[in-house]
C-alpha positions as CSV (number, residue, x, y, z in Angstrom):
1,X,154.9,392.3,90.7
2,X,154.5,396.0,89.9
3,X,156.2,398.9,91.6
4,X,153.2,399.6,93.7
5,X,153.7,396.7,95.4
6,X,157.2,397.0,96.0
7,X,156.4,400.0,98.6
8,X,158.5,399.5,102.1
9,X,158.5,401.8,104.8
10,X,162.1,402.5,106.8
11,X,162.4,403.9,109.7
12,X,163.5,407.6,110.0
13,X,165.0,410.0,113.0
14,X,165.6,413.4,113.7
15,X,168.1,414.9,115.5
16,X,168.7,418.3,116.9
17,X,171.2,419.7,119.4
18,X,168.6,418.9,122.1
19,X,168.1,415.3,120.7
20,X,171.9,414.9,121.7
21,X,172.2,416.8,125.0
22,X,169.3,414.7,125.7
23,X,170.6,411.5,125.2
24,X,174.0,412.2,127.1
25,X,171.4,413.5,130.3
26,X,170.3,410.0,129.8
27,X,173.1,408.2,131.0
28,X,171.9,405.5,129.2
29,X,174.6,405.9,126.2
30,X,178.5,405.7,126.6
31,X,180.4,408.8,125.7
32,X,182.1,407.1,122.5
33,X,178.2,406.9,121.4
34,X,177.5,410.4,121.7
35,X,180.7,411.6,120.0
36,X,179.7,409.5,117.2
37,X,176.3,410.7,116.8
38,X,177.5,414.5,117.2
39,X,179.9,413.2,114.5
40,X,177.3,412.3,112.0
41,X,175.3,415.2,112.4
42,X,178.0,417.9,111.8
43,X,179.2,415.3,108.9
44,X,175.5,415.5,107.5
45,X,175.0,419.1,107.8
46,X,178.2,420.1,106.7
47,X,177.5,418.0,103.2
48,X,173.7,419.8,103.3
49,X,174.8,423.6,103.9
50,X,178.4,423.6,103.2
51,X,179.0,424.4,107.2
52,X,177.4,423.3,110.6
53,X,174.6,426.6,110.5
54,X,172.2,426.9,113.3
55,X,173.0,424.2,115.3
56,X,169.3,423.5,116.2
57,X,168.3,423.0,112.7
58,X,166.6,419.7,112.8
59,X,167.8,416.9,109.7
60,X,166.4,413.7,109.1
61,X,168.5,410.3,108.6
62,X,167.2,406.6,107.6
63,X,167.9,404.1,110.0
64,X,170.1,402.2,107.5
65,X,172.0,405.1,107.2
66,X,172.8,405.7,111.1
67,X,173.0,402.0,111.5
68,X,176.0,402.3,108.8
69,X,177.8,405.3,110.0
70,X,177.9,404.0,113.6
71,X,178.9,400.8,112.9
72,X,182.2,402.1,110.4
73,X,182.7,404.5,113.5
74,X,182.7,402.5,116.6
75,X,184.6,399.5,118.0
76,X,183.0,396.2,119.2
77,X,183.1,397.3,122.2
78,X,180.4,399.4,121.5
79,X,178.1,398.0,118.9
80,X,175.6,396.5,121.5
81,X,174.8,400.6,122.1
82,X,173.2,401.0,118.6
83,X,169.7,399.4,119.5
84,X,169.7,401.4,122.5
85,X,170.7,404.5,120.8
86,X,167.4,403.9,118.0
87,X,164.9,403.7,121.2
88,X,166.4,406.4,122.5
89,X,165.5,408.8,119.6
90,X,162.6,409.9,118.1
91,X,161.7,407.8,115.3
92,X,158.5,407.4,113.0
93,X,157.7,405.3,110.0
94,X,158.0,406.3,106.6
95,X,156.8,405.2,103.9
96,X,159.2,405.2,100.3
97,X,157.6,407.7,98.1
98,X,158.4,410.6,95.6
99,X,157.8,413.8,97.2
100,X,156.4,415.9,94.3
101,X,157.0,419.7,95.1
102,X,153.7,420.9,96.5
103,X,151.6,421.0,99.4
104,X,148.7,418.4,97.6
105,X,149.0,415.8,95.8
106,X,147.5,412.1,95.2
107,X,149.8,409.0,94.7
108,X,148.1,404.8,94.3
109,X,149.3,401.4,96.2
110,X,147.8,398.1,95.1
111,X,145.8,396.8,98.0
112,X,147.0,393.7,99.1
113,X,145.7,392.9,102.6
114,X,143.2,394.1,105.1
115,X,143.4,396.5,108.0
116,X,144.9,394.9,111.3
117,X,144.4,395.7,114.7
118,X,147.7,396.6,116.5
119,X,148.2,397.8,120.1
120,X,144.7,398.6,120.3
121,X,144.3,400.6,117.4
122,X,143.4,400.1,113.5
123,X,146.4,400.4,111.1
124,X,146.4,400.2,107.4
125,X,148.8,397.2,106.7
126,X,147.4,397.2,103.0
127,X,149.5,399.9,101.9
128,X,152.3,397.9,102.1
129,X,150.9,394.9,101.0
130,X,153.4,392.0,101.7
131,X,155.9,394.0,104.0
132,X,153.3,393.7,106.8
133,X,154.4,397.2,108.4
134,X,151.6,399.2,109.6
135,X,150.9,403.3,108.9
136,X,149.1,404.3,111.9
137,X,145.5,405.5,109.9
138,X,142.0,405.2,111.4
139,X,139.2,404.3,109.6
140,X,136.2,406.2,108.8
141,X,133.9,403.6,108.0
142,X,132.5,399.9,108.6
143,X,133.7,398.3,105.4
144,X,137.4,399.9,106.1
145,X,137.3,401.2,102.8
146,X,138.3,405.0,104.3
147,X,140.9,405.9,106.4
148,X,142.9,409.1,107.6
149,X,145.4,410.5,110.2
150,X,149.3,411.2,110.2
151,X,151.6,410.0,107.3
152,X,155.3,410.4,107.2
153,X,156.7,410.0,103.6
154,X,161.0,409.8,102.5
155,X,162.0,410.5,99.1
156,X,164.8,408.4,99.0
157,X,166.0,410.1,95.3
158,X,166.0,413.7,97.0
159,X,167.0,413.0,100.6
160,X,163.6,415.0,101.7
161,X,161.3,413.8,104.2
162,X,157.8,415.1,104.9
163,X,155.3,414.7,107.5
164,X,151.4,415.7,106.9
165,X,147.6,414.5,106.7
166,X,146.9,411.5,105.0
167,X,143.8,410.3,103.4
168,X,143.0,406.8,102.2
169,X,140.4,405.2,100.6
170,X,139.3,402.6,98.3
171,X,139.1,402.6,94.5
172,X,139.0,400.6,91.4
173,X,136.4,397.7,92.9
174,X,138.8,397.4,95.8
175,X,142.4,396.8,93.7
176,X,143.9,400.1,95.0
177,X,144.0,402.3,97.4
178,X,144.0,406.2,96.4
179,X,146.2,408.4,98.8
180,X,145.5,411.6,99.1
181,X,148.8,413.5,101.1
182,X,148.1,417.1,102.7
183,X,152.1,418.3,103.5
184,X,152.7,420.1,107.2
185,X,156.1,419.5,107.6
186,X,159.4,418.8,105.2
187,X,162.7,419.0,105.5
188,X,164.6,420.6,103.8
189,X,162.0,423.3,103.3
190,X,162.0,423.7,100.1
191,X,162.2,427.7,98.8
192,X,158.2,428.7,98.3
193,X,157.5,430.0,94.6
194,X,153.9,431.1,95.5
195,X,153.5,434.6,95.3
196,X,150.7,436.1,97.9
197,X,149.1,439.4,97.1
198,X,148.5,439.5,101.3
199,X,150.2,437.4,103.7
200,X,148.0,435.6,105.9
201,X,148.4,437.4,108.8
202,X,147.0,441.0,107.0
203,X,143.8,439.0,106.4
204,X,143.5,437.9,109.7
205,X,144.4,441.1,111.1
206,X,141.3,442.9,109.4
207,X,139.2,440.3,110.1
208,X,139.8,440.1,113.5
209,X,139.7,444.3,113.7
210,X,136.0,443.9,111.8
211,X,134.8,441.0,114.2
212,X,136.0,442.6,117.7
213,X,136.1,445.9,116.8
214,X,138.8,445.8,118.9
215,X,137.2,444.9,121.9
216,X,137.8,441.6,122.7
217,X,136.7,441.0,126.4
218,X,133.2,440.8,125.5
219,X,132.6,438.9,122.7
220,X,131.4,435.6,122.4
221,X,129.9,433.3,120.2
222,X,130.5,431.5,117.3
223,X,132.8,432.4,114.5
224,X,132.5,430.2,111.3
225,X,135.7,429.9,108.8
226,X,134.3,428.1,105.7
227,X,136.2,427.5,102.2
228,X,137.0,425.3,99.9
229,X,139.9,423.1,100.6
230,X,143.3,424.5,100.9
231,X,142.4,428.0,101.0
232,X,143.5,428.9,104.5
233,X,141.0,427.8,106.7
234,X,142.9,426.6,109.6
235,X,145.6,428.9,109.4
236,X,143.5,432.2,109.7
237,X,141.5,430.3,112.4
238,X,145.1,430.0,114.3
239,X,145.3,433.7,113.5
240,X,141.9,435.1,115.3
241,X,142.6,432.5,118.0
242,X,145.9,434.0,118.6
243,X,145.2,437.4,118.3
244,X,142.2,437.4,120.1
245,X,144.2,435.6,123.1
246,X,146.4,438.8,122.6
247,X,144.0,441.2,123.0
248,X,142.6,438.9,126.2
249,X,146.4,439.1,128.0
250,X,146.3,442.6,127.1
251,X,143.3,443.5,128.5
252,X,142.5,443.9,132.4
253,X,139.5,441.9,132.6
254,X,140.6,438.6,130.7
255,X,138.9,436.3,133.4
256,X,142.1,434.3,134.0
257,X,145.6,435.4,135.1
258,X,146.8,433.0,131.8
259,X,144.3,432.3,128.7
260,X,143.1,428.7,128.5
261,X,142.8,427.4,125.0
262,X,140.7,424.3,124.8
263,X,140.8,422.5,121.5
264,X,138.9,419.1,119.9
265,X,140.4,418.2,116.3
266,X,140.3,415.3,114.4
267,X,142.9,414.8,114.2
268,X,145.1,417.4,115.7
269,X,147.2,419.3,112.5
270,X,149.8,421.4,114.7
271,X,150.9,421.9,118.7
272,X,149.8,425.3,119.2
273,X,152.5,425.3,121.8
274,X,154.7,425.1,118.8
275,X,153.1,427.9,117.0
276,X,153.6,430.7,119.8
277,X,151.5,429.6,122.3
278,X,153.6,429.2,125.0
279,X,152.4,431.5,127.6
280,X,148.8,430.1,127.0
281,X,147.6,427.4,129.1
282,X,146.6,425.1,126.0
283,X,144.1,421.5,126.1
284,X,144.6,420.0,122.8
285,X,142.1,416.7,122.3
286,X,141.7,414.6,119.5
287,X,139.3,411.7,118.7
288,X,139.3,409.3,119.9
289,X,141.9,409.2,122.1
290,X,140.9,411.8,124.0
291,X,137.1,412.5,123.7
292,X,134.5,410.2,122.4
293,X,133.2,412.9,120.4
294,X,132.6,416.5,119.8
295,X,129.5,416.6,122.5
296,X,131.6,415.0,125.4
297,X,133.9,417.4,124.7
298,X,131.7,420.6,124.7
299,X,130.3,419.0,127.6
300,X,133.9,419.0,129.3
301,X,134.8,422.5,128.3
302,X,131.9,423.6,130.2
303,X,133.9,422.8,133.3
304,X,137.7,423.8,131.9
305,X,137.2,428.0,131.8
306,X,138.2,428.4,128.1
307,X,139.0,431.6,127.1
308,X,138.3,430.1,123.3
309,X,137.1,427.0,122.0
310,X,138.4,425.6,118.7
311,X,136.3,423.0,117.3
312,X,139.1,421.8,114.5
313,X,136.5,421.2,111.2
314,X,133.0,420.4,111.5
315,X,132.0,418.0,108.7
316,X,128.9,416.5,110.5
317,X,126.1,419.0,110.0
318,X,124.3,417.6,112.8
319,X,126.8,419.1,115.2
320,X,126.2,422.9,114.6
321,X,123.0,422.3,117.0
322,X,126.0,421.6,119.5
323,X,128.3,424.5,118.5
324,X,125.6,427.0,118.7
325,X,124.6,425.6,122.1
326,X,127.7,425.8,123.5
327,X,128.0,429.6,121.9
328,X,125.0,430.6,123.8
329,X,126.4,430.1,127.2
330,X,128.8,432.7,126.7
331,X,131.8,431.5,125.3
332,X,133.6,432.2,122.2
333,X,134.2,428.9,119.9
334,X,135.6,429.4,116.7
335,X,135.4,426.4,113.8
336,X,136.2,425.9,109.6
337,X,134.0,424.0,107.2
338,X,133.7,423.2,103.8
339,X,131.6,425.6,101.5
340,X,131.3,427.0,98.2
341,X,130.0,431.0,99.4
342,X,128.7,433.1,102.7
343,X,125.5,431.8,101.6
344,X,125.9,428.6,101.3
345,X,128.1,428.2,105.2
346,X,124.8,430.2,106.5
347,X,122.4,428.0,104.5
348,X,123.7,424.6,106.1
349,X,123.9,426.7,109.7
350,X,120.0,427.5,109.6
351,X,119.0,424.3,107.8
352,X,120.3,421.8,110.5
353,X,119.2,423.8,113.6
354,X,115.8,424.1,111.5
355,X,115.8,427.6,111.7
356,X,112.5,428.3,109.6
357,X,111.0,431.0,111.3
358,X,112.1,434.4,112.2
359,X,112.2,433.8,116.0
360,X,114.5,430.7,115.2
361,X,117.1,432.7,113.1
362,X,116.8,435.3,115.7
363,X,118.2,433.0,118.4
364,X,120.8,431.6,115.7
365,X,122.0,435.3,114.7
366,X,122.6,436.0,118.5
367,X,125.1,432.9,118.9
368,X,126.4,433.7,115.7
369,X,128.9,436.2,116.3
370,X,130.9,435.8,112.7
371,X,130.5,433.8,109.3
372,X,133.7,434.2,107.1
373,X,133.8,432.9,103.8
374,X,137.4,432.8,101.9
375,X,137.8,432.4,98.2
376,X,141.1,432.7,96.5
377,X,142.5,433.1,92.6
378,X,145.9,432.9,91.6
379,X,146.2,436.4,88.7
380,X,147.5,434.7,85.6
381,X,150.0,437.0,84.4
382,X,151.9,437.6,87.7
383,X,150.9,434.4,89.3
384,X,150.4,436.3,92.5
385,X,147.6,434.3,94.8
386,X,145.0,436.6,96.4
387,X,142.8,435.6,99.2
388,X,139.7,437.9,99.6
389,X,137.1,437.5,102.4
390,X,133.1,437.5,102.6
391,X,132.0,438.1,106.1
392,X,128.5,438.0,108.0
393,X,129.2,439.5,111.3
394,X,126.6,439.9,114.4
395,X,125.3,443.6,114.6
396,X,122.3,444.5,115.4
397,X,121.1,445.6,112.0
398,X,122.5,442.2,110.6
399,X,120.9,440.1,112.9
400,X,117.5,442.1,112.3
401,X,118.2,441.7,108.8
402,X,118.6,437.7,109.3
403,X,115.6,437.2,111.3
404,X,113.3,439.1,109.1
405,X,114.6,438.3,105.5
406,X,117.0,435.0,106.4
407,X,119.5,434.3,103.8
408,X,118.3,437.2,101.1
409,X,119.6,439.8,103.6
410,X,123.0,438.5,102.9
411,X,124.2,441.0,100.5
412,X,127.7,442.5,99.4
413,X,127.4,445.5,101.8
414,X,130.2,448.3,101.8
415,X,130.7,449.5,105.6
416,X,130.6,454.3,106.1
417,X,134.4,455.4,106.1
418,X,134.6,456.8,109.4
419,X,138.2,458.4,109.2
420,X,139.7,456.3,111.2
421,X,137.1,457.7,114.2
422,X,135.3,454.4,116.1
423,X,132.7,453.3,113.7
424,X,129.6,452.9,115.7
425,X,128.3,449.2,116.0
426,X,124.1,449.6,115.5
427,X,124.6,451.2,112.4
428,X,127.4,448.5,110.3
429,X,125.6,446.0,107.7
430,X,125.6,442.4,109.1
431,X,127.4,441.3,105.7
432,X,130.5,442.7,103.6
433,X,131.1,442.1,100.6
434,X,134.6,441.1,98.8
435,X,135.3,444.4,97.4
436,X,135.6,445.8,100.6
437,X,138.1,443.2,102.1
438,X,139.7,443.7,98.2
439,X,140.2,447.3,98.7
440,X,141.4,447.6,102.2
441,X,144.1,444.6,101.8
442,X,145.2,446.3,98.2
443,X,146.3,449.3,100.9
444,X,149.1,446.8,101.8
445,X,150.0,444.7,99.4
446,X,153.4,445.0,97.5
447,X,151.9,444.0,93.9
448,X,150.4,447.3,93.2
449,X,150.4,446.5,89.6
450,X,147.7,444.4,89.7
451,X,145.3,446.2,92.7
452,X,142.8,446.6,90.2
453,X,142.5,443.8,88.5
454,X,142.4,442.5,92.1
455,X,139.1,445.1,93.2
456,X,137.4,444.0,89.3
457,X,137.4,440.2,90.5
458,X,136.3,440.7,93.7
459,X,133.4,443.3,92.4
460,X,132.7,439.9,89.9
461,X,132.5,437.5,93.0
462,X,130.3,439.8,95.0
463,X,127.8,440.5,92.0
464,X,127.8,436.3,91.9
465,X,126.4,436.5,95.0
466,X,128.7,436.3,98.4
């Protein structure tokens, strides 16, 4: 037997100073318990930082680990508290793997079994072949040869645990399966070494300023994020969402006293009440636990009052007929998707709503109200990562421009410099190209050594065709 098949999951917790207050509220746990596990977390994070730190720094234990602490700590009396003490906390499955230091990265289990059904829900018992412990994955097709969802992995070498996206699939004529592990969470966080030429947040902020215009109380429609993978989709989807929800509390006229943020993912990557959303009203769903699919849960919105709608990733083409339906009754949805330029995001837009004519892309260009396309490089000498923008944006000379000449109007346009003065709407370009975005971020970036070399590649992408 190889070491693939020697893979076992244990069972890991994770404790915070609210994790203990709450389990002394309980009542459930004596107080010889509770010193003990306050014990073991000053013990571990003293050996981690050298002191106790911020005492609501989260750490992660094994079960085994706990299980031995307590045990050396307490009396008889108490032992019959431990299994009541593991209920208590939060606790998730990991599986034993090598955590590799970045954010992406593919790792192979012999397949030994087939899937299971457990508490009404498929689980992927093949990953641990004998061991019989099921990782909570769904599967994505009628042979269960695909399956994704949640993953929790412990690198029992390093001491690190991490939490993220999992994707899992069958390969070599059904021997294996290939894991494919998108990181969201770890502990300890490990010190980044990527070096951005923007953060996120200036990209966001100047593409929200070029979508709204500042004005954010009567805008609706769709908004497209589209990019390979990893390039910051999501994130600077999160970004307009919650800037735009910032402008909306701002303004006088937001419709609702507190913004309602309705969102369908599949499945759902982060709480946005986690993420500084706490003072927004916030409907995260998730298929298909709760919403059958993404037209039931259109159709439900209709009802909710969203201030936004974020439709998580649309990899179905047949559902931009939906999302540009539920754009034209005047709310603003905002998405991601996979594609390889501007053109290409607008090409599959105008193909499945069989937009051939120039009435048809009219209609689309008035639900449309932004298509952002996001390609990044990492600058070999500094290796300093740059992301820099393409945008089609809904003005009236741009959504001429689409009706009458369809995707050949898309070209790397270059917006008047208006001095800072309003820019008047009717006369911006429907498209922008990356030079633009290239030029306005290189105004805040701290690697001003390589601002031109920056501006050459995105004059290279644009002449490529955006």
């Amino acid at each position: 037997m190889n070491a693939l098949s020697r893979k076992k999951m244990v069972r890991i917790y994770s404790f915070t100073e609210d994790t203990i207050r709450a389990l002394d509220e309980g009542g459930r746990l004596s107080r010889p318990v509770i010193k003990a596990v306050e014990a073991f977390r000053n013990r571990c994070l003293t050996k981690r930082y050298g002191r106790l730190g911020t005492r609501r720094k989260p750490f992660f234990v094994t079960q085994g680990a706990l299980r031995w602490f307590l045990r050396k700590r307490l009396g008889r009396k108490h032992q019959a508290d431990i299994p009541i003490l593991e209920q208590s906390i939060e606790s998730r499955l990991a599986l034993v793997q090598r955590i590799p230091h970045t954010d992406d990265f593919t790792f192979f289990l012999d397949r030994a079994a087939t899937p299971l059904d457990l508490d009404g829900g498929d689980a992927l018992q093949s990953l641990l072949g004998h061991q019989g412990v099921p990782i909570p994955l769904t599967p994505r097709a009628e042979l269960d040869t695909y399956y994704e969802g949640e993953l929790w992995l412990w690198d029992r070498n390093a001491k690190r645990a991490a939490a993220g996206r999992a994707v899992a699939c069958s390969c070599l004529r059904g021997t294996r399966w290939s894991v494919t592990f998108r990181l969201q969470q770890e502990y300890p966080r490990r010190e980044r070494r990527e070096h951005y030429f923007n953060d996120l947040g200036d990209v966001t902020k100047i593409l929200h300023k070029t979508i709204f215009e500042g004005d954010v109380s009567n805008r609706h429609g769709l908004i497209v994020i589209a990019g390979r993978t990893a390039s910051g989709k999501s994130q600077i989807a999160r970004g307009l969402i919650e800037s735009y929800i910032g402008g909306l509390m701002k303004s006088s006229d937001g419709g609702r006293a507190v913004p309602h943020l309705v969102t369908f993912e599949d499945p759902i990557e982060k709480e946005f009440t986690k993420e500084g959303f706490s003072q927004v009203d916030c409907t995260q769903r998730e298929i298909p636990r709760d919403s059958k699919g993404l037209t039931e849960a259109l159709r439900n919105a209709l009802r909710q009052t969203p201030s936004v709608m974020f439709a998580g990733e649309t990899r179905d083409p047949k559902e931009w007929r939906n999302l540009l339906e539920f754009a034209g009754t005047g709310h603003l949805i905002i998405t991601t998707t996979h594609a390889g330029s501007l053109v290409e995001a607008m090409g599959n837009i105008l193909k499945e709503t069989k937009s051939r004519t120039p009435a048809a892309r009219s209609v689309v260009g008035d639900r449309l109200l932004s298509v952002v396309h996001i390609k990044s490089e990492k600058e070999h000498a500094t290796r300093v990562l740059f992301l820099i923008p393409a945008i089609w944006h809904r003005t009236p000379i741009g959504v001429k421009a689409l009706m009458s000449e369809g995707l050949s109007s898309l070209l790397p346009n270059t917006p008047p410099e208006l001095n800072g003065r309003k820019r008047n709407r009717s006369r911006l370009p429907g498209s922008i190209g990356r030079y633009w975005f290239a030029r306005e971020l290189a105004k805040k970036t701290k690697y001003s050594n390589i601002t031109e070399r920056v501006k050459e590649k995105a004059i290279e992408w644009d002449l490529e065709g955006i």
